[in-house]
N, C-alpha and C positions, 0 to 999 in steps of 0.2 A: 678211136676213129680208125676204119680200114684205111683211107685214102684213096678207098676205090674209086669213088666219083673224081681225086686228082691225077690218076695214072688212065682212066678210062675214060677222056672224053669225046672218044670216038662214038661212045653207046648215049651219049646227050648228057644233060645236067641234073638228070634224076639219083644217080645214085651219088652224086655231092649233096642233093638236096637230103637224102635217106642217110647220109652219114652226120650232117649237121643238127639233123634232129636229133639223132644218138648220141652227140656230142654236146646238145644244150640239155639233153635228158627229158625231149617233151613226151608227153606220154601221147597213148595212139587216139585221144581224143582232140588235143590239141593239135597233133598233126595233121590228122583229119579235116581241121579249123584251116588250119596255114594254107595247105594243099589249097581247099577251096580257095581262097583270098589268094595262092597264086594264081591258081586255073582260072579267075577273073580281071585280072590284073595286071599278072606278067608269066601267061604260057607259054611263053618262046625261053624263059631264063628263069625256072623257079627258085633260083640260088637265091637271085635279086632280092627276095625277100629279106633274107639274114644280112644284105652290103647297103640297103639303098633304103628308107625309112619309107619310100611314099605308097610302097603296095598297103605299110601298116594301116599309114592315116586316110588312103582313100577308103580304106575296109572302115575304119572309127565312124565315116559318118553315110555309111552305105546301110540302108534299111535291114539287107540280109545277113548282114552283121550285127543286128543290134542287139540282139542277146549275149553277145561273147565281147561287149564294147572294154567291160572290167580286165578279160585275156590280153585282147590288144593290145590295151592300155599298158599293162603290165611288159607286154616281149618290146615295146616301143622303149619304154624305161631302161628295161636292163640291156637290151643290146645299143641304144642309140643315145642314151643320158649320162 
């Protein structure tokens, strides 16, 4: 992890959110997934995703997520169970 999103938050919560992905090792499709579900969710804080469970489970029962319900399900698990 750079910690650049820790020492830079003058430039916003993007590049904590770009170093967390790196740091849970999701590939660029699944980020892509997250991304979305924040930029729906919680655009003002995309960190929130990785600290606070509800961006996951409001995505679980949100129609534009229902292909990727198994993904959720799974990052819900391992970061929050």
């Amino acid at each position: 992890m750079s910690l650049f999103g820790f020492l830079n938050q003058g430039s916003g919560h993007i590049p904590l959110f770009n170093d967390l992905c790196l740091y849970h090792k999701i590939d660029r499709k699944n980020r892509t997934l997250l991304n979305n579900i924040v930029q729906k969710f919680s655009p003002d804080n995309p960190v929130m995703i990785f600290l606070n469970r509800d961006c996951l489970q409001k995505a679980m029962t949100d129609p534009e997520f229902a292909s990727s319900v198994s993904v959720i399900d799974e990052y819900l698990t391992k970061w929050f169970d």
